[in-house]
C-alpha positions as CSV (number, residue, x, y, z in Angstrom):
1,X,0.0,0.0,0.0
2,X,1.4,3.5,-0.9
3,X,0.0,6.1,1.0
4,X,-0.6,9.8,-0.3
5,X,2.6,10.9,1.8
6,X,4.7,8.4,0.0
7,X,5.3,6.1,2.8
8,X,4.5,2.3,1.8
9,X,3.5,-0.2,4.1
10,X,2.2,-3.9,3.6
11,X,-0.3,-5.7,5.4
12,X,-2.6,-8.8,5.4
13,X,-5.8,-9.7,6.7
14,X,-7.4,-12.8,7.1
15,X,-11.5,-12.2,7.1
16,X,-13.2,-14.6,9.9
17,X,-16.9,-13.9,8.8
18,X,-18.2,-11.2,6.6
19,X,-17.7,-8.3,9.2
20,X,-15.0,-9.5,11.3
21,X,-11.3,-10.3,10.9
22,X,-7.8,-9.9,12.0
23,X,-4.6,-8.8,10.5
24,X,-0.5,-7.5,10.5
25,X,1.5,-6.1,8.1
26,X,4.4,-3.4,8.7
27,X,4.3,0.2,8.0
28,X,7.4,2.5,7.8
29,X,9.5,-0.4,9.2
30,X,7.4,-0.8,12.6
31,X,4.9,-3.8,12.6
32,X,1.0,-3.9,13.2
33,X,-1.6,-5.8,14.1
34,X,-5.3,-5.1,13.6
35,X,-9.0,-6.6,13.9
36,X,-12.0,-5.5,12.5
37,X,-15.9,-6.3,14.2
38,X,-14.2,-8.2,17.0
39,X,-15.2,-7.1,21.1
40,X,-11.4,-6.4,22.7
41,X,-12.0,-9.9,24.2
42,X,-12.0,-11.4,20.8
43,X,-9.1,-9.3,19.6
44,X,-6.8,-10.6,21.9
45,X,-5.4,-13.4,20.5
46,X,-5.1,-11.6,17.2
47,X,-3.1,-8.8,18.9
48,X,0.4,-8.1,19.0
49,X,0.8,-5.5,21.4
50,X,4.4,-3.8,21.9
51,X,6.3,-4.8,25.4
52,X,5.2,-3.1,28.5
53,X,1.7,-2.3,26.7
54,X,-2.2,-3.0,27.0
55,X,-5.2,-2.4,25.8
56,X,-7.5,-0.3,28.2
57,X,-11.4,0.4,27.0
58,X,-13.3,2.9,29.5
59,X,-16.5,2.2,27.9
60,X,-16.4,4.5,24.8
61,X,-12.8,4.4,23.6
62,X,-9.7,1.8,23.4
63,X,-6.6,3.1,23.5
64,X,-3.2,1.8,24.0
65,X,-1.1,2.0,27.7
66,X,1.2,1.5,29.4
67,X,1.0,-1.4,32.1
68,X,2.2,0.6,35.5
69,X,5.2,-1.1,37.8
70,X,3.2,-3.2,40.5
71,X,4.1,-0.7,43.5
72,X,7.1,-1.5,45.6
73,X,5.8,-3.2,48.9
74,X,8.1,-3.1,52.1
75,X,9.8,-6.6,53.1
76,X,8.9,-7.9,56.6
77,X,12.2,-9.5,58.4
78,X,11.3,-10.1,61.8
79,X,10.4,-6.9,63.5
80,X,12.1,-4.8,61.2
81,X,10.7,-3.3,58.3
82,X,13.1,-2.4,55.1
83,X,12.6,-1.3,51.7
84,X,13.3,-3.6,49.0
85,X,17.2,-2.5,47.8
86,X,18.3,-1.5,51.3
């Protein structure tokens, strides 16, 4: 595919009923992944999502995030409380 910019980019898709489907390709030397008609549930499998990202839906839009660190949680030795590192 040649876009009106000039950039190229190739893709293919693999239909899994008349309005729903699934799909990668590259574009500008990065790699994709796409689905069409599925629910985010669906789309999972289908997904190739880059490292340290998810998909987040707040009802009306998906967008792409970044999973937070789980929060650093103090380690118990004895009676003594320390931070992890210390």
């Amino acid at each position: 595919m040649r876009c009106s910019n000039g950039a190229t980019g190739t893709y293919h898709f693999k239909r899994l009923s008349l309005e729903k489907g699934y799909g990668g390709g590259s574009y500008r030397g990065r790699s994709m992944s796409f689905t069409y008609g599925l629910t985010l549930d669906e789309s999972e499998p289908y997904l190739k999502l880059p490292p340290g990202q998810k998909l987040e839906h707040d009802g009306k839009t998906l967008a792409l995030v970044d999973i937070s660190p789980a929060p650093r949680r103090p380690i118990t030795t004895g009676s003594r409380k320390t931070q992890p590192g210390h």
